[in-house]
ROFIRO-447534 format. One record per residue (C-alpha): x, y, z; residue number from 1. Coordinates in Angstrom, 2 decimals, padded with zeros to 5 digits. Layout:
<sites>
((X Y Z) NUM)
...
</sites>
This chain:
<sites>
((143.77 080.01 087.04) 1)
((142.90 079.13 083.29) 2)
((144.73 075.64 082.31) 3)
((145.02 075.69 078.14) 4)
((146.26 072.87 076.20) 5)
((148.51 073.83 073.21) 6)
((149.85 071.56 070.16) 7)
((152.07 072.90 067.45) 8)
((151.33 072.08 064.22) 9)
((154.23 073.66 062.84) 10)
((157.20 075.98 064.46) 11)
((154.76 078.48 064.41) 12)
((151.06 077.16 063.91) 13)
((149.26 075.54 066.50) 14)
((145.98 074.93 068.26) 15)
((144.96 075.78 072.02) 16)
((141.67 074.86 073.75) 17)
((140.35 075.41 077.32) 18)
((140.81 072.62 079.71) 19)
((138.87 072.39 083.60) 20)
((140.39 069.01 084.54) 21)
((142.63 066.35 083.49) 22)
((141.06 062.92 083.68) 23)
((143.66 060.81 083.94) 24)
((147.75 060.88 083.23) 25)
((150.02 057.85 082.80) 26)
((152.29 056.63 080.62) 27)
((152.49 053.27 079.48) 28)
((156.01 051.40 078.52) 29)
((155.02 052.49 074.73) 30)
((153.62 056.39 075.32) 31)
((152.54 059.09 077.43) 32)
((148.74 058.77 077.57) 33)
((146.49 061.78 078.91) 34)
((142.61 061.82 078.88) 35)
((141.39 065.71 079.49) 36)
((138.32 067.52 079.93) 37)
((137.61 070.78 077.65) 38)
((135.20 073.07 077.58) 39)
((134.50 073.29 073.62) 40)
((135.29 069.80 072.54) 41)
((134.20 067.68 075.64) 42)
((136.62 064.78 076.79) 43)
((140.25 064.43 074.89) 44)
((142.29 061.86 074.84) 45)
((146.43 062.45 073.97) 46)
((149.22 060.23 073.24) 47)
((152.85 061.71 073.64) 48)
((150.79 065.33 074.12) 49)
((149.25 065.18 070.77) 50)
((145.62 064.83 069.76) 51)
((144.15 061.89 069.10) 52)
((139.98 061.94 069.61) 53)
((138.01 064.40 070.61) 54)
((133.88 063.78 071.45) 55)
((133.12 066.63 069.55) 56)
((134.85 066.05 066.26) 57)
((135.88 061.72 066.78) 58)
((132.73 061.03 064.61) 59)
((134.09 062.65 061.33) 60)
((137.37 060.75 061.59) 61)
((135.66 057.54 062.59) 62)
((133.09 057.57 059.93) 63)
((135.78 057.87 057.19) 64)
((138.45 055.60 058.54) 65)
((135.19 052.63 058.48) 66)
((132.62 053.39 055.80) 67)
((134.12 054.17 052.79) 68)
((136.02 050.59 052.64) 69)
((133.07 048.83 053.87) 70)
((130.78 050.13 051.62) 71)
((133.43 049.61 048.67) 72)
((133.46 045.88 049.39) 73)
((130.69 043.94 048.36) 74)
((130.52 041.32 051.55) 75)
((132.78 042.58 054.14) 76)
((132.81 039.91 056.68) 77)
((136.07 039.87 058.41) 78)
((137.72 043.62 059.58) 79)
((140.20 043.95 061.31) 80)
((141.56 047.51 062.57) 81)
((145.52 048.09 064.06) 82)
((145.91 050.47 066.61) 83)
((142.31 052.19 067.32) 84)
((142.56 051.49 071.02) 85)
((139.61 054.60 071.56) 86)
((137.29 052.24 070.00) 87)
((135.73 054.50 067.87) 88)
((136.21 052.20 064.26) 89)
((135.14 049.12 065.90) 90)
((131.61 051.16 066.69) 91)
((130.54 052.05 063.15) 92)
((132.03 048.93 062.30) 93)
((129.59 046.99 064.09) 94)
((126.83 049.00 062.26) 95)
((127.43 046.77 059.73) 96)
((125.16 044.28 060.25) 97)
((127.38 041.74 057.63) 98)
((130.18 041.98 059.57) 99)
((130.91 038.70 061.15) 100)
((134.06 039.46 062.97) 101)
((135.82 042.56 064.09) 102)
((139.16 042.58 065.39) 103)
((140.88 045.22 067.31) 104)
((144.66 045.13 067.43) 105)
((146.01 047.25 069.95) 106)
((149.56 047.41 070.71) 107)
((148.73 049.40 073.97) 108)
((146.29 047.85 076.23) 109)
((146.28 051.04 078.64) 110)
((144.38 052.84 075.71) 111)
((141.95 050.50 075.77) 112)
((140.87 050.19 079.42) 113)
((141.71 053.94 079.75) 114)
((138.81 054.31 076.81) 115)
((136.90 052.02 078.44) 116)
((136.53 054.00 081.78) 117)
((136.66 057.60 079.88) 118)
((135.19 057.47 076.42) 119)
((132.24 054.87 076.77) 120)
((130.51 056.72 074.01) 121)
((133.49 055.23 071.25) 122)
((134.27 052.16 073.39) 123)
((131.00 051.03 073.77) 124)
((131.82 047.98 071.17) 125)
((134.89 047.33 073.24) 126)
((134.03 046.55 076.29) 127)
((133.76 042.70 076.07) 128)
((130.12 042.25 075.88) 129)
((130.11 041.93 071.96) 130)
((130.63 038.56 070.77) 131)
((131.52 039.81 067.31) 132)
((134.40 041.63 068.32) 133)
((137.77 040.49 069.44) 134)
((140.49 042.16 071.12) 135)
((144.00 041.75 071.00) 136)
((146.84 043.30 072.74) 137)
((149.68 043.09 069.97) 138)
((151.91 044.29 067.61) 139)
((149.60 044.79 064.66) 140)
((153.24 043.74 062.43) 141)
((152.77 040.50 064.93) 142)
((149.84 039.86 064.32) 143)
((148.84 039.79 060.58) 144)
((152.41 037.92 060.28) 145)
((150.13 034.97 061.65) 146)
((146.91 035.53 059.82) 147)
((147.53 035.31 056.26) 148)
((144.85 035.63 053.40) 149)
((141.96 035.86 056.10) 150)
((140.50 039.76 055.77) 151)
((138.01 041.37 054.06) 152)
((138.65 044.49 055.34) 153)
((141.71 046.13 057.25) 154)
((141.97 049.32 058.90) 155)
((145.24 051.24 060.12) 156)
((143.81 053.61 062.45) 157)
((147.23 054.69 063.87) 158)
((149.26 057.70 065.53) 159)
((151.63 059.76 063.72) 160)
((155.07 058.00 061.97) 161)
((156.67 058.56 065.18) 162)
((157.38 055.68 068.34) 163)
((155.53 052.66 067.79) 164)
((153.65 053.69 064.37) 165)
((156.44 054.41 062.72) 166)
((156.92 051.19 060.80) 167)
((153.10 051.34 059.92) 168)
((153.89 053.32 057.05) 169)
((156.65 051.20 055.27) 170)
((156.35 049.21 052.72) 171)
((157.38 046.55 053.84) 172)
((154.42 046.34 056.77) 173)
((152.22 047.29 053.36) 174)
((153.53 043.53 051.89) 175)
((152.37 042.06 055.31) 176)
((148.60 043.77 054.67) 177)
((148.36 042.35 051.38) 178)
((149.20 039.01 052.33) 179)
((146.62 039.24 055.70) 180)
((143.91 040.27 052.66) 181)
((141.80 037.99 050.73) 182)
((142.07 038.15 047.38) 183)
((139.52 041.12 047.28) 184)
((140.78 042.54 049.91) 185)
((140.87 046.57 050.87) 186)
((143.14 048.53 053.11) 187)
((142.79 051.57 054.18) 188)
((144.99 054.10 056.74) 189)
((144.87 057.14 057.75) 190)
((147.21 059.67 055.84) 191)
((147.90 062.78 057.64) 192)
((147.05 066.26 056.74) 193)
((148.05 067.67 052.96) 194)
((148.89 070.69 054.06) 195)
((152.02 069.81 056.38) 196)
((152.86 066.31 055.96) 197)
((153.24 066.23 052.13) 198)
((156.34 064.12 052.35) 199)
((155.21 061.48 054.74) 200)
((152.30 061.18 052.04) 201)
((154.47 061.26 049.05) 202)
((156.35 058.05 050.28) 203)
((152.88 056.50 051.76) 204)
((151.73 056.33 048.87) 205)
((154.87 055.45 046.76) 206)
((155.13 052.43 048.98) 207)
((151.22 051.64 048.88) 208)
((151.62 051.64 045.34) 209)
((154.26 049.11 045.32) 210)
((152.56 046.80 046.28) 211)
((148.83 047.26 045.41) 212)
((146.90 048.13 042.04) 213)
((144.29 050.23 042.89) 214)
((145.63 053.18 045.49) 215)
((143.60 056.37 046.05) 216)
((143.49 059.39 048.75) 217)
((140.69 060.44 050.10) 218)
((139.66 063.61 052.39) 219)
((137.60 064.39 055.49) 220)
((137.40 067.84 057.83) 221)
((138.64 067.36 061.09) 222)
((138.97 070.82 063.49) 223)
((141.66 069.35 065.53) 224)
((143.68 067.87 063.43) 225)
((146.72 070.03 061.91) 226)
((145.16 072.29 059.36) 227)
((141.37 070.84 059.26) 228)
((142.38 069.04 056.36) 229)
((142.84 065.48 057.30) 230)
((143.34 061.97 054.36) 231)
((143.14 058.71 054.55) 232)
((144.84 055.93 051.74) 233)
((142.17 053.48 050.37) 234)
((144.67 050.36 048.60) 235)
((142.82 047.68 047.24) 236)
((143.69 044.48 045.59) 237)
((140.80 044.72 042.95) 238)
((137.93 047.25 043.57) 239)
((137.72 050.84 043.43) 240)
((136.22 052.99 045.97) 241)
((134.37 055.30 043.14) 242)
((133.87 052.79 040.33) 243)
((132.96 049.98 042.57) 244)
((131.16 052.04 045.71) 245)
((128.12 050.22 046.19) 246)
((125.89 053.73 046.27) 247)
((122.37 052.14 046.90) 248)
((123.64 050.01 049.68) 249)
((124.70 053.25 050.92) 250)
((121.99 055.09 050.02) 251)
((119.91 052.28 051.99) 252)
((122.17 051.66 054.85) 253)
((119.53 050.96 058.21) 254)
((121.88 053.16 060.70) 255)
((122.79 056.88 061.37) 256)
((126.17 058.51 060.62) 257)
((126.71 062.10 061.56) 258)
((129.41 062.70 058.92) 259)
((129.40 060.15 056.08) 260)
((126.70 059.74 053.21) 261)
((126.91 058.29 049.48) 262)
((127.10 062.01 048.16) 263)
((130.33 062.16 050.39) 264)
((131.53 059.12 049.88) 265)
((132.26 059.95 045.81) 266)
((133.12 063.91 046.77) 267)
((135.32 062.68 049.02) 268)
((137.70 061.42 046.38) 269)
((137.92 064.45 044.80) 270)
((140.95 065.98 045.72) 271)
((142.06 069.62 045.41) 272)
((145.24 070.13 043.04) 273)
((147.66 070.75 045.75) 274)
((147.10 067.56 047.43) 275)
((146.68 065.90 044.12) 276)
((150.32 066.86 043.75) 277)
((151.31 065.72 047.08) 278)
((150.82 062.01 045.61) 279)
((151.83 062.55 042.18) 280)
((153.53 058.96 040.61) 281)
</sites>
């Protein structure tokens, strides 16, 4: 019997992919967690029965959620990332040989030891034997409530606005980042797909602007995310991810990525009309 996975994208869009096995299925007391095998796009991990990672595609997301902010910031010491319980940020975090301290804030700790055990290729930085990364089982609200004015760098690699990301996109929790940045400080989040979610990004980045001076989108191609089209919000309290990218450090960078390079970086950034006018002040 052929087992196929299905997500709707829309009422009537969707995407459907050949599984042989499910891993493991559980549900923690925040979400349904399933880790699957497929046959085009290797492991898969879901929360609530939607996509989150994939090993075939996890590299594209994960190189644009990291690099662009920390090659923005001239001396990104201090990162921390909310939610990104697969792991995969912390990893080309640590490639970043001036980061002094990672943090992972995790509000579900069964992601992380599930990612652990099934996904060792983006919890490899994870797993307790790095000294420059922490872990911590939170409430990412919690937690940068108690460490004011102490990042460099933060990254909100979270779900959907639904269950327990939904107040990751307010703007109040965006007041809350700012105050957990230095004074140079950059944020950046992921910002769901132009095509369908135009509203959630017209008020993410209404909010973001509220509260910081220097808000842009940005764009990367994920297959199986809803549409391909995937975005991410860079906020910053004073530098600019174009006019301030720090090309030759890029240029130079001593590790590998699959995805990102300084040509992207600045293409990235350029943003067809449509989505342009998804953000419009």
């Amino acid at each position: 019997m052929d087992l196929w996975y299905t997500e709707k994208h829309s009422d009537n869009v969707g995407i459907t992919m050949k599984i042989t096995k499910t891993l493991f299925s559980g549900k923690s007391e925040f979400q349904q967690l399933d880790i699957v095998e497929t046959l085009e796009y290797g492991k898969m991990m879901l929360l609530d029965g939607l996509v989150m990672v994939t090993e075939r595609d996890e590299f594209v997301y994960h190189d644009m959620i990291t690099h662009p902010a920390l090659f923005t910031h001239p001396a990104p010491k201090k990162v921390l990332v909310i939610g990104g319980g697969d792991g995969g940020s912390i990893r080309e975090i640590m490639k970043h040989p001036e980061v002094e301290l990672a943090v992972l804030c995790e509000i579900d700790g069964l992601v992380i030891d599930k990612s652990i055990e099934y996904l060792p290729s983006m919890a490899c930085e994870i797993d307790g034997s790095n000294p420059r990364v922490k872990l911590h089982v939170d409430d990412g609200l919690a937690y940068i409530r108690a460490h004011q004015n102490e990042f460099d760098v933060i990254l909100v690699d979270s779900t959907d606005p639904i269950g327990p990301a939904v107040g990751l996109f307010e703007e109040d929790f965006y007041r809350l980042v700012h105050a957990a940045l230095k004074e140079d400080g950059i944020m950046v989040a992921q910002s769901e797909s132009p095509f369908y979610h135009a509203e959630i990004q017209k008020s993410m980045f209404s909010n973001l602007r509220a509260v910081f001076p220097v808000v842009e989108m940005y764009q990367a191609f994920i297959p199986t995310y809803p549409s391909g089209l995937w975005s991410f919000a860079f906020a910053s309290k004073k530098y600019h991810p174009v006019k301030d990218f720090d090309r030759q450090r890029a240029t130079e960078r001593g590790f590998t990525t699959r995805y990102y390079n300084e040509d992207l970086h600045l293409g990235a950034f350029m943003l067809p009309t449509f989505a342009r006018d998804n953000i419009a002040e």
